[in-house]
N, CA, C and O of each residue as an XYZ file, in Angstrom:
388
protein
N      30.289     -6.057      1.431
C      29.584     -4.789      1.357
C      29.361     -4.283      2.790
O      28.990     -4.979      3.735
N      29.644     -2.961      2.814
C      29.536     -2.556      4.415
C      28.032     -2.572      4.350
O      27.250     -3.148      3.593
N      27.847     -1.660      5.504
C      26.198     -1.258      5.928
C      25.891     -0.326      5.499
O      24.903     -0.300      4.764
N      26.684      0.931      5.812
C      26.619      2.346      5.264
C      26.161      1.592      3.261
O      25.036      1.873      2.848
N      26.858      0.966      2.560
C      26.446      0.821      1.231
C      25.553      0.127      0.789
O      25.190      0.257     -0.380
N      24.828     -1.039      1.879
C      23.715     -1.936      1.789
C      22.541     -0.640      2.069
O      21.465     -0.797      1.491
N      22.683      0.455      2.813
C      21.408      1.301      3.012
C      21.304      2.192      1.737
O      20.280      2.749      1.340
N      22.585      2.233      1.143
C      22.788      3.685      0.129
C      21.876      2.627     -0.967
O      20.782      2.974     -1.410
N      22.459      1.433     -1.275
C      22.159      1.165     -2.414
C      20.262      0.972     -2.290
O      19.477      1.358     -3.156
N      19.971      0.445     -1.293
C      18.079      0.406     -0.767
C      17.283      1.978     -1.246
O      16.316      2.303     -1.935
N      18.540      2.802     -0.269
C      17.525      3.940     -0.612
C      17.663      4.838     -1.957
O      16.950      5.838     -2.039
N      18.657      4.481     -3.135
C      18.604      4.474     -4.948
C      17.719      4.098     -5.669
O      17.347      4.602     -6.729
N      17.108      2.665     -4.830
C      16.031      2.391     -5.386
C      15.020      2.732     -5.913
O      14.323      3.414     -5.163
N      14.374      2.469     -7.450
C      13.434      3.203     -7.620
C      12.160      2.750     -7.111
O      11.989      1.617     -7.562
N      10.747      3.249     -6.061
C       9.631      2.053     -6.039
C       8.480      3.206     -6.708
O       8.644      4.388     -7.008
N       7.222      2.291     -6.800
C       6.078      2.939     -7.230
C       5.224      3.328     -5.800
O       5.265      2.667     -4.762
N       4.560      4.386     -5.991
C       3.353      4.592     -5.193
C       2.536      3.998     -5.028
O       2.021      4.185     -6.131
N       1.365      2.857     -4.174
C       0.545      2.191     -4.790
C      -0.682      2.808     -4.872
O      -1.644      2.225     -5.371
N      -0.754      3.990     -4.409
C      -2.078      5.030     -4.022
C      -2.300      5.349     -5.428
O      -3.220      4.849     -6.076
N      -1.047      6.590     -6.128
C      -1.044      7.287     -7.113
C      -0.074      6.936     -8.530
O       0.113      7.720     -9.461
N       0.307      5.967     -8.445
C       1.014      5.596     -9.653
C       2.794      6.081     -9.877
O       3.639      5.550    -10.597
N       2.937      7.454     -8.821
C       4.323      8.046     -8.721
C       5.263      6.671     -9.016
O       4.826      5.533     -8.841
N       6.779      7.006     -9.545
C       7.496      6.789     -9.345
C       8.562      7.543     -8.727
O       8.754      8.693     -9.121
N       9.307      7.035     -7.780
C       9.920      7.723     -6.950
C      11.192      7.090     -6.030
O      10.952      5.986     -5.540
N      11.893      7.398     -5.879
C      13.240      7.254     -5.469
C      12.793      6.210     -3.964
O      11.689      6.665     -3.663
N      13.008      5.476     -3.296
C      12.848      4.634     -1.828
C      13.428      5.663     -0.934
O      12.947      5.612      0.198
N      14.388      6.652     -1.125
C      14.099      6.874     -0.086
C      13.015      8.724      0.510
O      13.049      9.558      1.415
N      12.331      8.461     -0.595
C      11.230      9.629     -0.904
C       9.800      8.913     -0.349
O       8.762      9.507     -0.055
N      10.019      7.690     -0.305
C       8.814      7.222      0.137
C       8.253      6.547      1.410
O       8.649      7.134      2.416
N       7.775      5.917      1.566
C       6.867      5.579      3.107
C       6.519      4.117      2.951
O       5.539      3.784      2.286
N       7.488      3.027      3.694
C       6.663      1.579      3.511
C       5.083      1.176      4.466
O       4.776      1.177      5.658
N       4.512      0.919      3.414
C       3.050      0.725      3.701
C       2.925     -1.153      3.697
O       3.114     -1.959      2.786
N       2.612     -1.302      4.836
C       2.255     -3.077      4.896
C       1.201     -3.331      5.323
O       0.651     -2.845      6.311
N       0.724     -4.343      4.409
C      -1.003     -4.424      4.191
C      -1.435     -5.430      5.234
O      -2.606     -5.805      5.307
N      -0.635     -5.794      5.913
C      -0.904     -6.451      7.198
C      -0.777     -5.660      8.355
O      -1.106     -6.243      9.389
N      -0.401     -4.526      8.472
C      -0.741     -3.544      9.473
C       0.616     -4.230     10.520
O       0.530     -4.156     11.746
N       1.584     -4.748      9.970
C       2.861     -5.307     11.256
C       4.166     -4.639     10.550
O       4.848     -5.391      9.853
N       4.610     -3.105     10.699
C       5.456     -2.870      9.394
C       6.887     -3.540     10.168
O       7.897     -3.780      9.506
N       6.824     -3.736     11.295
C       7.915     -3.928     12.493
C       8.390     -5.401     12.258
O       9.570     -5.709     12.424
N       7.441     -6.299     11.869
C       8.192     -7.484     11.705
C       8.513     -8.044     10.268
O       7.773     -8.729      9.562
N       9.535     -7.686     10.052
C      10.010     -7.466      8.604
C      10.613     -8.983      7.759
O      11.083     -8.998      6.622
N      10.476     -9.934      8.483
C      10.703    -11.407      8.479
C       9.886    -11.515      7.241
O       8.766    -11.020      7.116
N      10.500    -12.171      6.365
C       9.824    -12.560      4.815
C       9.249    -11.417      3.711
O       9.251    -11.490      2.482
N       8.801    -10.436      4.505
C       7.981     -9.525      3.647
C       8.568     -8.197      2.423
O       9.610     -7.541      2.384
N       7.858     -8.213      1.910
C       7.906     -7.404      0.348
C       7.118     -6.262      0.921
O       5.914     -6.423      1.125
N       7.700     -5.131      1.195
C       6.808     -3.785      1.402
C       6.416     -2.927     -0.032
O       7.044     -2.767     -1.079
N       5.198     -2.500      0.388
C       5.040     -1.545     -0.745
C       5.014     -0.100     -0.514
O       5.532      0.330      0.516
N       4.512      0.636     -1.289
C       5.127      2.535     -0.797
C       4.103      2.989     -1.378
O       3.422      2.670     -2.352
N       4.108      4.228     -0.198
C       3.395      5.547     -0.526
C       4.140      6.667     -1.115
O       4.911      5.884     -1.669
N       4.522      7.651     -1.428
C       5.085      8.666     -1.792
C       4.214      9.534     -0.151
O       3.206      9.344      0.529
N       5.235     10.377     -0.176
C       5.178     11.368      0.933
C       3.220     12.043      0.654
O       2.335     11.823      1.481
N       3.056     12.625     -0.324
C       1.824     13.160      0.349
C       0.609     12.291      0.070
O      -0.519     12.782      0.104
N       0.826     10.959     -0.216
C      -0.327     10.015     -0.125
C      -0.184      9.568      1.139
O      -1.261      9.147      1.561
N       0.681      9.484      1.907
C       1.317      8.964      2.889
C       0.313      9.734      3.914
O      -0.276      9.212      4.861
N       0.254     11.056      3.519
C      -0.098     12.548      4.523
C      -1.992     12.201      4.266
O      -2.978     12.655      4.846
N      -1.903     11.604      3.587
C      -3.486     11.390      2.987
C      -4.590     10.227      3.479
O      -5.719      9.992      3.049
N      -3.698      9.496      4.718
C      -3.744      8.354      5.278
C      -4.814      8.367      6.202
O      -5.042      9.301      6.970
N      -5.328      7.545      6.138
C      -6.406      7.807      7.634
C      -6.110      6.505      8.485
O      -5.780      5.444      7.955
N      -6.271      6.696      9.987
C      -5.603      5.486     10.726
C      -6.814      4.750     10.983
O      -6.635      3.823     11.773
N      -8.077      4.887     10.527
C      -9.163      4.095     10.462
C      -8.508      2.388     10.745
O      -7.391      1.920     10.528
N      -9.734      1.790     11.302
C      -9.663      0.541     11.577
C      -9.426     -0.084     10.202
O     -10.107      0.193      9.215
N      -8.102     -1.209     10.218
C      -8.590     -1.198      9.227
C      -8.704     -2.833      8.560
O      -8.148     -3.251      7.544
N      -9.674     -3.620      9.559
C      -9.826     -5.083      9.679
C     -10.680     -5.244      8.599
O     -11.550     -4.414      8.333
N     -10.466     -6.396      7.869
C     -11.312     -6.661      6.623
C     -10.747     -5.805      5.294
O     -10.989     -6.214      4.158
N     -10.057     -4.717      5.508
C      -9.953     -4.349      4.269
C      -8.785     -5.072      3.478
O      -8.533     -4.611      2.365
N      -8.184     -5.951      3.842
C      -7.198     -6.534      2.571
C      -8.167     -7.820      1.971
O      -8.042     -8.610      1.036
N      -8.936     -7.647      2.760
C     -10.022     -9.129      2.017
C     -10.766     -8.140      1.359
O     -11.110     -8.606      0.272
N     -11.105     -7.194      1.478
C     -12.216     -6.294      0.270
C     -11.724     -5.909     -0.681
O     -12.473     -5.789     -1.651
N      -9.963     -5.465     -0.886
C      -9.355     -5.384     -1.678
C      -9.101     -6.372     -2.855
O      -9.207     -6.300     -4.079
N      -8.797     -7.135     -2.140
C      -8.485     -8.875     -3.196
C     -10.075     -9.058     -3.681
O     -10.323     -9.009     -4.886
N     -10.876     -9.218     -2.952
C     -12.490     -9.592     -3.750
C     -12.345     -8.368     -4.850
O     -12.574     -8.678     -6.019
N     -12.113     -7.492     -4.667
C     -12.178     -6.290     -5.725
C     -10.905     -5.965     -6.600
O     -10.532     -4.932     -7.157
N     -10.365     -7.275     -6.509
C      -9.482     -7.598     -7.509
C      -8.153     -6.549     -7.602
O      -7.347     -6.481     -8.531
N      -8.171     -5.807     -6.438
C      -7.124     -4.346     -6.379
C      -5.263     -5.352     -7.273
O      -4.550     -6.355     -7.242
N      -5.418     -4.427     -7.707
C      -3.523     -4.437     -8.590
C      -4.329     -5.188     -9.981
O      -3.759     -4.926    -11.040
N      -5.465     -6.003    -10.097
C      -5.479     -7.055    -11.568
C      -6.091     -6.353    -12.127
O      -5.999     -6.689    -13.308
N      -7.005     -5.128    -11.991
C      -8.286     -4.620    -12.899
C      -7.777     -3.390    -13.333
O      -6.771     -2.825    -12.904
N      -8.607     -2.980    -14.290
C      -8.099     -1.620    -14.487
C      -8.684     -0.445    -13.351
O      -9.541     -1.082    -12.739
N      -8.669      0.162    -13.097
C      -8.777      1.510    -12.103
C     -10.889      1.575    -11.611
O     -11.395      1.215    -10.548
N     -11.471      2.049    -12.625
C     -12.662      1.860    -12.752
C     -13.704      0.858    -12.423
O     -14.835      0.942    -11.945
N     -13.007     -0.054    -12.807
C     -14.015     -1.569    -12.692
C     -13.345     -1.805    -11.314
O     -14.166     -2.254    -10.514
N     -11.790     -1.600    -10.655
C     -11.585     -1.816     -8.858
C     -12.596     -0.904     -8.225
O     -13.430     -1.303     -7.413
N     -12.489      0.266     -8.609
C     -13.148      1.776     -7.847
C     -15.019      1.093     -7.390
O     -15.521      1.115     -6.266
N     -15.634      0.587     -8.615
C     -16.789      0.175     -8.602
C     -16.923     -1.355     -7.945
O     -18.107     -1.580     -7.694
N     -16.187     -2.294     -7.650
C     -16.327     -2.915     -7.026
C     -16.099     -3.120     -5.568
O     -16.609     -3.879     -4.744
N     -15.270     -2.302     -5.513
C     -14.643     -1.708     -3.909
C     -16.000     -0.998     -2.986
O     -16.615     -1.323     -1.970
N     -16.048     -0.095     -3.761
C     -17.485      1.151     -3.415
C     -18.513     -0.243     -3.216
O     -19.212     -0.113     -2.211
N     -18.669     -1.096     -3.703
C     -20.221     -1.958     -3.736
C     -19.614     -2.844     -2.819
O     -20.545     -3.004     -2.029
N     -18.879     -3.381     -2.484
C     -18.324     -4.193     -1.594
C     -18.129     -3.270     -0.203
O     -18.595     -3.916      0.736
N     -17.677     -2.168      0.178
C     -17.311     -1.434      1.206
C     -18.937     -0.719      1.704
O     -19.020     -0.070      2.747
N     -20.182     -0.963      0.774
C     -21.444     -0.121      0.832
C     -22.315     -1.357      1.626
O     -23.242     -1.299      2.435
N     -21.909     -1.990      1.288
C     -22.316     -4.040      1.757
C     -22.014     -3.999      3.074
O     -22.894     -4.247      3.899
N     -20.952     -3.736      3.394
C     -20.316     -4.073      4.846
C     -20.977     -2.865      5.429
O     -21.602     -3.200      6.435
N     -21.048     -1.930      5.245
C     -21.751     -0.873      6.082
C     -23.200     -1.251      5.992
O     -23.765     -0.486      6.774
N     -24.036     -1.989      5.473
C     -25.602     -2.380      5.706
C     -25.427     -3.131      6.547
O     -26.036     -2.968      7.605
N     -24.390     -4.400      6.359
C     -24.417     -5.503      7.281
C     -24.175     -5.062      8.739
O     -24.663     -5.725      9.654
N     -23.510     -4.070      8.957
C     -23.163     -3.458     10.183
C     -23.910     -2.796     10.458
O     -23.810     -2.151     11.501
């Protein structure tokens, strides 16, 4: 397989949004890595934004938040019960600070 067809076939791909639920073509979208290193691409599984969640981004610090995510169970819960545990967990860290 050349290169030119290893990129064609990547960017056919279909991925999800993880912001908004979109489905959308790879190469419509934006890899988002939850370790904040998108450059060292050694082992890792990227996930995607769609273009205007992407635009919706804030470059906020953003240390601690993949541990507030996982305590708040982000991807296992349904939408509501993450939203409310996130908010009470992210309201915590701002007293403690």
């Amino acid at each position: 397989m050349s290169p030119s067809s290893l990129w064609r076939d990547s960017s056919e791909r279909q991925v999800t949004c993880i912001a908004c639920g979109e489905t959308l073509s790879r190469e419509d979208a934006r890899e988002y890595d939850k370790y904040g290193d998108r450059w060292d691409r050694d082992g890792k599984e990227f996930e995607y934004l769609c273009k205007p969640c992407h635009r919706e981004c804030c470059t906020q610090n953003r240390d601690g938040l993949e541990e507030t995510l996982m305590a708040a169970d982000a991807g296992r819960t349904d939408r509501k019960t993450f939203l409310r545990r996130f908010c009470s967990r992210a309201a915590d860290d701002i007293e403690r600070n």
